[in-house]
C-alpha positions as CSV (number, residue, x, y, z in Angstrom):
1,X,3.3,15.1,-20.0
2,X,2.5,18.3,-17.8
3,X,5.9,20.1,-16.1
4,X,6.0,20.6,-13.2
5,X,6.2,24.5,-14.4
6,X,2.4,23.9,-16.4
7,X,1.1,22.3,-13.4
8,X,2.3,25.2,-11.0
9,X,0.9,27.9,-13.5
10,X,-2.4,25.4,-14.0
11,X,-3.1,25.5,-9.8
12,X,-2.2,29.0,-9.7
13,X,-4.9,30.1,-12.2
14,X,-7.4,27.5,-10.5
15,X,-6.3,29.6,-7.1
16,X,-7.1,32.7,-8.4
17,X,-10.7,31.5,-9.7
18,X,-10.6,30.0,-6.4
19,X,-10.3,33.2,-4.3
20,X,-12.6,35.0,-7.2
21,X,-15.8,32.4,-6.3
22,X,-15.1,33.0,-2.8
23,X,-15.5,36.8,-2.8
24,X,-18.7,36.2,-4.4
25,X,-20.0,34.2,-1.3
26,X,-22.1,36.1,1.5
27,X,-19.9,37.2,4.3
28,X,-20.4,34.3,6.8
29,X,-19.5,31.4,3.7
30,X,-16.5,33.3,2.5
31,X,-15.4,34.2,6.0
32,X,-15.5,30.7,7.2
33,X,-14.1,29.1,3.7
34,X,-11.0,31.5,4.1
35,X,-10.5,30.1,7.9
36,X,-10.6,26.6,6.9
37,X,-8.1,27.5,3.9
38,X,-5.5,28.9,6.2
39,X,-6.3,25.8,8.6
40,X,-5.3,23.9,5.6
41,X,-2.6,25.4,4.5
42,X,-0.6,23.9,7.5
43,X,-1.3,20.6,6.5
44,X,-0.9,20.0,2.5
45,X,2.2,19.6,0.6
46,X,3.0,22.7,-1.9
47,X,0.2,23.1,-4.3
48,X,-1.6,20.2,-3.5
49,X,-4.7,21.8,-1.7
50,X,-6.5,23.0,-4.9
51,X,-8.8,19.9,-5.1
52,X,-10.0,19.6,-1.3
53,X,-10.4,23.9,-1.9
54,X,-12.6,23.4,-5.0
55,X,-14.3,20.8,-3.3
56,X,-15.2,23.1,-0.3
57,X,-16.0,26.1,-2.4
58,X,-18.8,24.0,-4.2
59,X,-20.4,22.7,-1.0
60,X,-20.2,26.4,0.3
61,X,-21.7,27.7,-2.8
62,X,-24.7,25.1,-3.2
63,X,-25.5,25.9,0.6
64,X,-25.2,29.3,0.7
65,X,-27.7,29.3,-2.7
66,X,-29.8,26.9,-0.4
67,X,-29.2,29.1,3.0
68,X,-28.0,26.6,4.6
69,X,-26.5,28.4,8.1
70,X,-22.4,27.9,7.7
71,X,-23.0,25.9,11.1
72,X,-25.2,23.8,10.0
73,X,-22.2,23.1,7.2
74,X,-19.1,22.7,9.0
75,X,-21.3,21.1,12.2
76,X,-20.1,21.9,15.7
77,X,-16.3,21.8,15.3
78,X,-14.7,22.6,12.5
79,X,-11.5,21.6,13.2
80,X,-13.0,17.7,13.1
81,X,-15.0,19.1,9.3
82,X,-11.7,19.8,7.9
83,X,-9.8,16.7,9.4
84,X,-12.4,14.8,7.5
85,X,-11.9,16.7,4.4
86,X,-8.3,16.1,4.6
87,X,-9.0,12.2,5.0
88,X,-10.7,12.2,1.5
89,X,-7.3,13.3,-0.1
90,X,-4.2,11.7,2.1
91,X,-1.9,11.7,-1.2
92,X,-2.3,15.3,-1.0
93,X,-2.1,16.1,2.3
94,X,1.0,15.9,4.6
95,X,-0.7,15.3,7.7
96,X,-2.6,12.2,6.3
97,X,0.8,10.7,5.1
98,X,2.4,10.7,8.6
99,X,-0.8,10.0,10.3
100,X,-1.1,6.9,8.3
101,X,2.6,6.2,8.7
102,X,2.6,6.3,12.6
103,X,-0.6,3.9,12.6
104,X,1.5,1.6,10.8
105,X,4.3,1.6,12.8
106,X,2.4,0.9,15.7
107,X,0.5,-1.7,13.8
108,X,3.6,-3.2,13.4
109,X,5.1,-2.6,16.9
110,X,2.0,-4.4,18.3
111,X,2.7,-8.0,16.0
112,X,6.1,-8.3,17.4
């Protein structure tokens, strides 16, 4: 059974690794990756952002080996890129929680 103490230490070294792979990115990929983190930030509950971060990182890395234009990546907005990152992990995320909560109150609202 992992502690809540393991899994804190655990994230914080993947964090670190995290922030290392990102340095190693050209400019415009680690520039932009950093952005969206600190977007993010506002939005996940305490240590759970690692995953959608890794996730990221790897998609950064593959197209900045590629040269895929960080554009071309996040597409015209990316405020809408990282709400549909943070859709892929709503136990993780806050945001998703009470997103999905207030569509179910409604839901129910409307059926009385």
């Amino acid at each position: 059974m992992t502690t809540g103490l393991t899994k804190m230490i655990r994230d914080k070294k993947r964090y670190r690794q995290f922030l290392k792979d990102v340095n190693a990115l050209p400019a415009p990929y680690a520039q932009t990756l950093l952005a969206l983190q600190a977007y993010l930030w506002n939005f996940a509950r305490s240590g759970d952002l690692i995953e959608p971060l890794e996730e990221m990182l790897r998609m950064f890395q593959e197209s900045a080996a590629e040269q895929v234009p960080v554009a071309q990546i996040v597409g015209p907005d990316p405020v809408e890129f990282a709400a549909n990152l943070m859709a892929q992990y709503p136990d993780d995320l806050w945001l998703i929680k009470y997103q999905n909560r207030l569509r179910k109150q409604v839901e129910a609202a409307e059926q009385q």
